[in-house]
N, C-alpha and C positions, 0 to 999 in steps of 0.2 A: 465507336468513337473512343478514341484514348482518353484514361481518365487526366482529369490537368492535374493528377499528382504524383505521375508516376515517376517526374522530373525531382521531384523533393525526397531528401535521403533523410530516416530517423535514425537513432541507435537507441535503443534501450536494453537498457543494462539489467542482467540478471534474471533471463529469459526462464529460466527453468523457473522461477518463483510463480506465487499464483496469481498476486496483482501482474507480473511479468508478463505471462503467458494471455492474459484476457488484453492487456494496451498491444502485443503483439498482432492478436488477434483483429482488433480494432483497426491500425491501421492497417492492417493489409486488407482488408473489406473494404477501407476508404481507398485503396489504392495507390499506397507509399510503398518504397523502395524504400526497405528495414533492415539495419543489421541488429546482431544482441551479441550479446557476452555472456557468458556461463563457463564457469570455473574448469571444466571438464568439455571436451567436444567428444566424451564419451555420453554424456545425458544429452547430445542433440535430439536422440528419436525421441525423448522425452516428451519434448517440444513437440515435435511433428503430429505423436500418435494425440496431443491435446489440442495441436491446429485442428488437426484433422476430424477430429470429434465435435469441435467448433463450427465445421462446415468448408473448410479451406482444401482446396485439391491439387493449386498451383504454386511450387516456392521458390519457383523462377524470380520471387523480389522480396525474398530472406534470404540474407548470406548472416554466418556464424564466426563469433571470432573468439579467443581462448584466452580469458583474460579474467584477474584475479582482483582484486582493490588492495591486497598486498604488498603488490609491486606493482612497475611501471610497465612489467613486456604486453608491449600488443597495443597499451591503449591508443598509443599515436597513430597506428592502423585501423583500429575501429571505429575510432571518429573524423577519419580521415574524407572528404565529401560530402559529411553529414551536414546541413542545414539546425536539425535539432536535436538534443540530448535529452534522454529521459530517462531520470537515476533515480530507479526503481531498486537497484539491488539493495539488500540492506541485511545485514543478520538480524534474525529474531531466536532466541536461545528456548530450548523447551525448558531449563533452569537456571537459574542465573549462577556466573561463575562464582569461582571466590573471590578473585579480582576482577575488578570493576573496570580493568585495563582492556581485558580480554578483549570487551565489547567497545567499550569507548574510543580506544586509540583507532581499532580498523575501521569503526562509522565516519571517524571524523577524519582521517587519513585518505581514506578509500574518497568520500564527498571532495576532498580538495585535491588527490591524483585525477578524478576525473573533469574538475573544473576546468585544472591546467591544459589537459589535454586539450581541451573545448574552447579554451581561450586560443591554444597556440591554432588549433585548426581551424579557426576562424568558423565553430560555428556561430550560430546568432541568437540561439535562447537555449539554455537547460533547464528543464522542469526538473525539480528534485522533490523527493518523495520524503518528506519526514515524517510527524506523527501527531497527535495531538498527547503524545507524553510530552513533546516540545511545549507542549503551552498550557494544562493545564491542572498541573500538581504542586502549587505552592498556595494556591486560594481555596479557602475550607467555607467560605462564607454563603450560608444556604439559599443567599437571593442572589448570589454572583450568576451573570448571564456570562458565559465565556466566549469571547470575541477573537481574532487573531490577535489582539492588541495587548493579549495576555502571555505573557511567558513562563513559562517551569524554570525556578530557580536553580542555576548550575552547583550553586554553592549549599544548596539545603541536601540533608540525609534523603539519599532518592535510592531505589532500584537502579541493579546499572544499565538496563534495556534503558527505561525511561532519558537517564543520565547520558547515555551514548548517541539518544534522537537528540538531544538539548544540544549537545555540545557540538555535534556536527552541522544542525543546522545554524548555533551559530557562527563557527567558522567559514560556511559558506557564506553567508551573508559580509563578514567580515574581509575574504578573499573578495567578492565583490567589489565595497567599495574601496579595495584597498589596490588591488592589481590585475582587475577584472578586462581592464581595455574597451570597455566597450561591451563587453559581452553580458547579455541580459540573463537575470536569474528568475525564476517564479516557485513555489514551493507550496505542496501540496501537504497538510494535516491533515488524516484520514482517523478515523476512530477505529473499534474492531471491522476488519472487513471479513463480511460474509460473503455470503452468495455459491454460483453453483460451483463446482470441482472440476475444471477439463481436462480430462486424461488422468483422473486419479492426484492430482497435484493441488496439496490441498494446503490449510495455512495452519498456524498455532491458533488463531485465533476459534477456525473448525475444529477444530483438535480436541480444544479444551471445551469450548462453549456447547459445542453441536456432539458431534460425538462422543464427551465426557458425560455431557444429559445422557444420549440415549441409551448410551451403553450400562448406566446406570453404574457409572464411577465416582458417580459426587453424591456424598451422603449428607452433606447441604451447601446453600449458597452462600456466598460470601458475600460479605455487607454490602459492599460497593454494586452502581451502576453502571453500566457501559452505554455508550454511543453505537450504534450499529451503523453502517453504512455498506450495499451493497458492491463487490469487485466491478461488476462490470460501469457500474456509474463511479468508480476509484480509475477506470482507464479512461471513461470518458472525461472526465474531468484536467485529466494529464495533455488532454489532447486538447481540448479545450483553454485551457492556460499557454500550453505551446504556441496557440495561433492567436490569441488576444491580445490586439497592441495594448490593451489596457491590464494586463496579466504582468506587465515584465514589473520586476522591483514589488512586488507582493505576495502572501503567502494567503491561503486559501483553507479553511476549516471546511472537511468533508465529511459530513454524517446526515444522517436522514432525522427529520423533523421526532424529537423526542429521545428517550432513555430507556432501559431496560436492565431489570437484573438478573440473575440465573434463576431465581424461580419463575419470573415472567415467563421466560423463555422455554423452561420446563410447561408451564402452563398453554403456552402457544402450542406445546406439539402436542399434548395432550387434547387441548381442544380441535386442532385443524388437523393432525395429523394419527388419530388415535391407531393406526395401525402399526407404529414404528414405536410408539411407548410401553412397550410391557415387561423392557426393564428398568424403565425410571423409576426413582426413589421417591418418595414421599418427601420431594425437599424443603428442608424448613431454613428458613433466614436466621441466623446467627445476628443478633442484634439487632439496632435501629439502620433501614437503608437508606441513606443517602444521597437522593437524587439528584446529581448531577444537573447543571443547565448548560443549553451546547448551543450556541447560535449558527446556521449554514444560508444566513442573510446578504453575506459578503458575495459567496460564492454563487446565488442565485440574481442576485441584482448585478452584477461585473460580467460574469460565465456566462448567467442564463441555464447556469445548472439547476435542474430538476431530478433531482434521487429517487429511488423505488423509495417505498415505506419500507420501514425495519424489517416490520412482518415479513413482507414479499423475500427479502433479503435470506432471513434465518430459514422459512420455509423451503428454498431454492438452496440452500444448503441442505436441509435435510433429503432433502429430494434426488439431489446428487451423490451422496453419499450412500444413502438406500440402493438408489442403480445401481452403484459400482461396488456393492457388497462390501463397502468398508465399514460397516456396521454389526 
């Protein structure tokens, strides 16, 4: 039986990335008709050899298109058919520039080239992928619960990763109700995303967190908590917002139930996974930590999203990373 969605076209943008690569993944399992964008359609087999590892054999309903958030070539042909838009690309820098421009202008440039596209092509919802640096680095206050309802102030001294998810998401929102037409926005806050690596293609957030523990790069942790939340419920969630009439005109806090710091997480592998820690460091915490409060009540009573636990999350990184001998 044909699936009923092989009628419905997505585009998600920034295919080679690794939240990219797992929502690609996704829908073609669910049985959409997907195009993506990546900078290069030299990194397609990228993609493929990480569908493929996924379990995917058939891409007779992926088509690729070459397309940058710099300029405007292509994107009126990638979104061209598409039903819905899922702007996943985003830069995440391994250091932050000297100019705060570097990052800022093309997050918030690149979100509003691709809006227009999507407005003129009449699709009908874009999910946009921002962050929860969007929402929650201007409140220091230790019983603060943090809701969507919170924002990261654009005008406070910030990193400019941080500074460049703020500023974009709010000119989306702002193109929205300014010259939007019609066309519905949803926007996804994701916290550090873990989880496994397909085809090698892996995040900053593995990078530093997961592979900087084991490899025994970090001679201690730094004061602050993170939010973990795992990639593959960061696609489901994208997908899930895409198709909720009750999704359009809101934004979505995506982390799994609780906080963690980098000794935590040192300490997780050391307990669940003691064959992969023999060159972790004895990390010690540099001050008082600061526990963070994340609420994902929004996204569980609207979506019906239900997250892995962090653990699951960090461990499924580790686990990927071991296989694929990037450790």
């Amino acid at each position: 039986m044909e699936n009923v969605q092989t009628k419905t076209t997505v585009l998600v943008t920034g295919g080679t990335g690794f939240l990219g690569v797992h929502t690609i993944l996704q829908l073609l399992q669910q049985g959409y008709e997907v195009k993506t964008t990546l900078r290069s359609l030299a990194k397609k087999d990228s993609i493929i050899k990480a569908l493929e590892e996924g379990g995917i054999s058939d891409f007779s309903h992926l088509s690729f298109f070459e397309a940058d958030l710099t300029n405007d070539n292509n994107w009126d042909e990638a979104v061209n058919g598409c039903k819905y838009v899922l702007h996943v690309a985003s830069p995440f820098p391994a250091q932050d520039p000297k100019d705060e421009n570097e990052l800022v202008i093309p997050a918030r440039d690149g979100a509003l080239r691709v809006l227009k596209a999507s407005r003129d092509a009449g699709v009908k919802r874009v999910v946009l992928t921002s962050s929860f640096a969007a929402v929650g680095y201007s409140i220091n206050t230790e019983n603060h619960i943090f809701t969507e309802e919170d924002w990261t102030d654009v005008n406070a001294e910030l990193p400019p990763y941080i500074k460049s998810k703020t500023v974009a998401e709010k000119a989306a929102w702002e193109f929205i109700e300014r010259e939007g037409n019609g066309l519905e926005l949803s926007v996804i806050n994701p916290v550090g995303i873990f989880g496994p690596a397909l085809g090698g293609i892996t995040s900053a957030s593995l990078d530093i967190a997961v592979s900087g523990i084991l490899k025994g790069n970090l001679e201690y942790t730094p004061t602050f908590t993170m939010g973990v939340v795992d990639v593959r419920d960061v696609a489901a969630i994208h997908i899930k917002a895409m198709l909720s009439p009750d999704a359009a005109g809101q934004r979505f806090i995506a982390t799994a139930d609780g906080v963690m710091s980098f000794y935590d997480v040192g300490e997780l592998f050391k307990k669940e996974r003691p064959q992969y820690t023999a060159n972790i460091k004895k990390l010690e915490p540099i001050g008082k930590e600061f526990y963070k409060q994340i609420s994902n009540e929004k996204a569980r009573t609207i979506l019906h999203w239900n997250p892995r636990s962090r653990e699951e999350a960090l461990l499924a990184s580790a686990d990927s990373l071991m296989a694929d001998s990037q450790i």
